[in-house]
C-alpha positions as CSV (number, residue, x, y, z in Angstrom):
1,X,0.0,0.0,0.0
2,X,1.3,3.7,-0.9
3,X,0.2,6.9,0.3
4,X,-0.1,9.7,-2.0
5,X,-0.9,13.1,0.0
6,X,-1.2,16.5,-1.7
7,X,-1.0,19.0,0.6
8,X,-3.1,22.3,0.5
9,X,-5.8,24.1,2.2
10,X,-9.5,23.3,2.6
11,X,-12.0,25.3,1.2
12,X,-13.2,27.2,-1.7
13,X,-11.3,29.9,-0.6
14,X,-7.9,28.5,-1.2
15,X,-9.4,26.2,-4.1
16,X,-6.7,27.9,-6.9
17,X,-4.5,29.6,-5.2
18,X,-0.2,28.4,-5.2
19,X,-0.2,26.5,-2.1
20,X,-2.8,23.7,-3.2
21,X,-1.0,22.6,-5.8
22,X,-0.7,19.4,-3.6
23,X,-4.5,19.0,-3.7
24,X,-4.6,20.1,-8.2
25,X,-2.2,16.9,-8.7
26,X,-4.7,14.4,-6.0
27,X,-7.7,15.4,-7.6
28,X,-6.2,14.7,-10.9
29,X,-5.2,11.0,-10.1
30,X,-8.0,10.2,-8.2
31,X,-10.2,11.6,-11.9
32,X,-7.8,9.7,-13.8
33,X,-7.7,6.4,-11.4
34,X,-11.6,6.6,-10.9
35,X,-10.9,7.0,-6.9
36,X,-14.0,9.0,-4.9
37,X,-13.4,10.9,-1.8
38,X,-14.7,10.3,1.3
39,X,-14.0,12.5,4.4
40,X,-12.4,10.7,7.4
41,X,-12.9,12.9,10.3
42,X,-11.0,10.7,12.4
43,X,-7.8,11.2,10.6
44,X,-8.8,15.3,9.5
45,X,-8.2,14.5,5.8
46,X,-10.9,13.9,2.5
47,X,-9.2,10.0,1.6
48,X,-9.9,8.1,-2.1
49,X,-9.0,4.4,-1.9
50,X,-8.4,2.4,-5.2
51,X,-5.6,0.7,-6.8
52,X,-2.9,1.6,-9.8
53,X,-1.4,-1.3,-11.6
54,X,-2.4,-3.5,-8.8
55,X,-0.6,-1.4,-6.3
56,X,-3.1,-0.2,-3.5
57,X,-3.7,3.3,-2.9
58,X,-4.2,5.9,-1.0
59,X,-5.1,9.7,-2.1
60,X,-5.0,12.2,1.1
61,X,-6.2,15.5,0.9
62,X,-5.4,16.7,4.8
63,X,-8.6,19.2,6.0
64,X,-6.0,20.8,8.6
65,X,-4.8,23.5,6.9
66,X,-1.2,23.3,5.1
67,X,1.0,24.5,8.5
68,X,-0.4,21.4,10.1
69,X,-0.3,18.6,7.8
70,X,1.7,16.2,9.5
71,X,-0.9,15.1,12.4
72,X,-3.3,14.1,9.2
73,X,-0.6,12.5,7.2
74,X,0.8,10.8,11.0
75,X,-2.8,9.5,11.5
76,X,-3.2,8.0,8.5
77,X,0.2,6.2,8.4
78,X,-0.5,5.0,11.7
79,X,-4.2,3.6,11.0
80,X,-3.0,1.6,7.7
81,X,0.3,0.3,9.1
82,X,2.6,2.0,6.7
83,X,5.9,3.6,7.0
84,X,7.6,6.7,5.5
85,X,8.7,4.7,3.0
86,X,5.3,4.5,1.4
87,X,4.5,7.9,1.6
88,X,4.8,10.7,-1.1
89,X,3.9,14.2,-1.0
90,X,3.5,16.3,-3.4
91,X,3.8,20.3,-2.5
92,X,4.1,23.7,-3.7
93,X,7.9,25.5,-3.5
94,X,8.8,28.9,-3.6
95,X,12.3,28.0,-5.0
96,X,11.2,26.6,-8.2
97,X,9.8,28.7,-11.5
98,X,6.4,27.9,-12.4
99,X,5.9,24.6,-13.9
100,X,9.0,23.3,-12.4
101,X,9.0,19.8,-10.3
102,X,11.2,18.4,-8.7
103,X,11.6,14.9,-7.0
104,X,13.3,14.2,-3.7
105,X,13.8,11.6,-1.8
106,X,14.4,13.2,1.7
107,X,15.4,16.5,2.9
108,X,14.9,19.8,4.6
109,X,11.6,21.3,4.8
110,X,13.0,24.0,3.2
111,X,10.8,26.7,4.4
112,X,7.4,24.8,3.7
113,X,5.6,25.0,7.0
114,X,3.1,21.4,5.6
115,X,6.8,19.6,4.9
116,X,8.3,21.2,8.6
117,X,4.6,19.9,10.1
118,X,5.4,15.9,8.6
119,X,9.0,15.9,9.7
120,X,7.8,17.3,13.4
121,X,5.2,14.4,13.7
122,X,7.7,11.9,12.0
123,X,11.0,13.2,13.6
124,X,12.3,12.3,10.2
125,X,12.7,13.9,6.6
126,X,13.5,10.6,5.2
127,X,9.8,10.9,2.9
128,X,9.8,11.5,-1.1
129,X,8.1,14.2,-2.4
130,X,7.2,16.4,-5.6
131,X,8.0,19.8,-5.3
132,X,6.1,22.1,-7.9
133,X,7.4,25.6,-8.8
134,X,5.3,28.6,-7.9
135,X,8.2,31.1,-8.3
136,X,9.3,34.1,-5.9
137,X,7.1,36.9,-4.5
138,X,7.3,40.0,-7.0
139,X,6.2,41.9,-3.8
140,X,8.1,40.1,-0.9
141,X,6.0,38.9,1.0
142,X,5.3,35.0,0.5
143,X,2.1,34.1,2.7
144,X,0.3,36.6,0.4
145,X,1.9,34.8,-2.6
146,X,1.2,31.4,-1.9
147,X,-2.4,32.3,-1.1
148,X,-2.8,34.0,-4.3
149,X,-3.8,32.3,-7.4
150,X,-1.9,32.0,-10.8
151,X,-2.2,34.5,-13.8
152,X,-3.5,33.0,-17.1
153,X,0.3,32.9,-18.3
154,X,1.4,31.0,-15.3
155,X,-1.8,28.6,-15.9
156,X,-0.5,28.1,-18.8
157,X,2.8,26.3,-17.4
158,X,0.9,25.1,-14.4
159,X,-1.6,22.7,-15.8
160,X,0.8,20.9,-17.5
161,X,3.3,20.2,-14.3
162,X,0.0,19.5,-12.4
163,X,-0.3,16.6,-15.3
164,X,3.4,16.0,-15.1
165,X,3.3,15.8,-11.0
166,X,0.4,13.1,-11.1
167,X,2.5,11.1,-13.8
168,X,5.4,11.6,-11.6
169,X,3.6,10.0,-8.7
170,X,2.4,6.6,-10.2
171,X,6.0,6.5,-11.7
172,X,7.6,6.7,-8.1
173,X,5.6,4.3,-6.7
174,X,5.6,1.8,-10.2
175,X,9.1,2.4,-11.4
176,X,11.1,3.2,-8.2
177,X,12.2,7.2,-6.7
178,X,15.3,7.1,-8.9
179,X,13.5,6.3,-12.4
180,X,11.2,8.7,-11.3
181,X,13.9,11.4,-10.7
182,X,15.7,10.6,-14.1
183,X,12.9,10.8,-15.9
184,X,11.4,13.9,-14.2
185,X,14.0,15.7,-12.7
186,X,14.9,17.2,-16.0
């Protein structure tokens, strides 16, 4: 069983904006992969069960807000018996241009208050995950920034790397982190 959990903020306030690119990519595999949503209350997150090349799955969507991701993601982990290893997350980054991913298999949080909240509850940054490019602040202040949505010429970079994230995902957890990273990390 693997774990696929965009991160992101509920509600239709937040429903475009930068930060929920975690929750773009989910909603596009669970579309593609025919996998419903159901909201587990228990564990704070909107979960789709289903299956990918007879690999089970499961989509996350945490309902706690992006800064404190990790107590969904932990709960989860915990209730199906999995470790770190079968998790990927999939998140915005400042650091990146637009349309940009980028595949890791562990690191810092670097600066991402969702990632900081996982490694907290985990007390480990040994966890892949997608970073996708939202690019710098033009006005210097990045909560404003990631709570702002795209312009139509950013859309027209983002929707493709929201594509490009979700194929990156099934390729991480078919084909292995480091096929995943040649053939995405490009």
């Amino acid at each position: 069983m693997k774990i696929i959990a965009g991160l992101g903020n509920p509600g239709k306030k937040y429903e475009a904006t930068r930060h929920n690119l975690g929750f773009m990519v989910v909603d596009l595999l669970a579309e593609k992969l025919n996998i419903p949503f159901t909201e587990k209350k228990k564990h704070q997150a909107l979960v789709g069960i289903g299956t990918s090349q007879h690999e089970k799955l499961v989509l996350v969507k945490p309902q706690t807000f992006m800064n404190n991701s990790g107590f969904s993601i932990r709960s989860l982990l915990d209730y199906y018996a999995c470790s770190l290893e079968d998790l990927v997350v999939i998140v915005d980054d400042l650091t990146l241009d637009p349309g940009v991913i980028r595949i890791r298999a562990k690191g810092s949080d670097g600066g991402q208050k969702g990632v900081a909240s996982i490694i907290e509850h985990f007390g480990s940054q040994d966890f892949i995950r997608i970073k996708m490019g939202i690019g710098q602040p033009t006005y210097g202040e990045a909560v404003r920034h990631v709570l702002s949505g795209f312009s139509d010429e950013e859309w027209s970079v983002i929707r493709p790397a929201i594509s490009r994230a979700a194929e990156a995902a099934l390729a991480i957890i078919h084909q292995g982190i480091y096929q995943a990273m040649n053939d995405y990390n490009g």
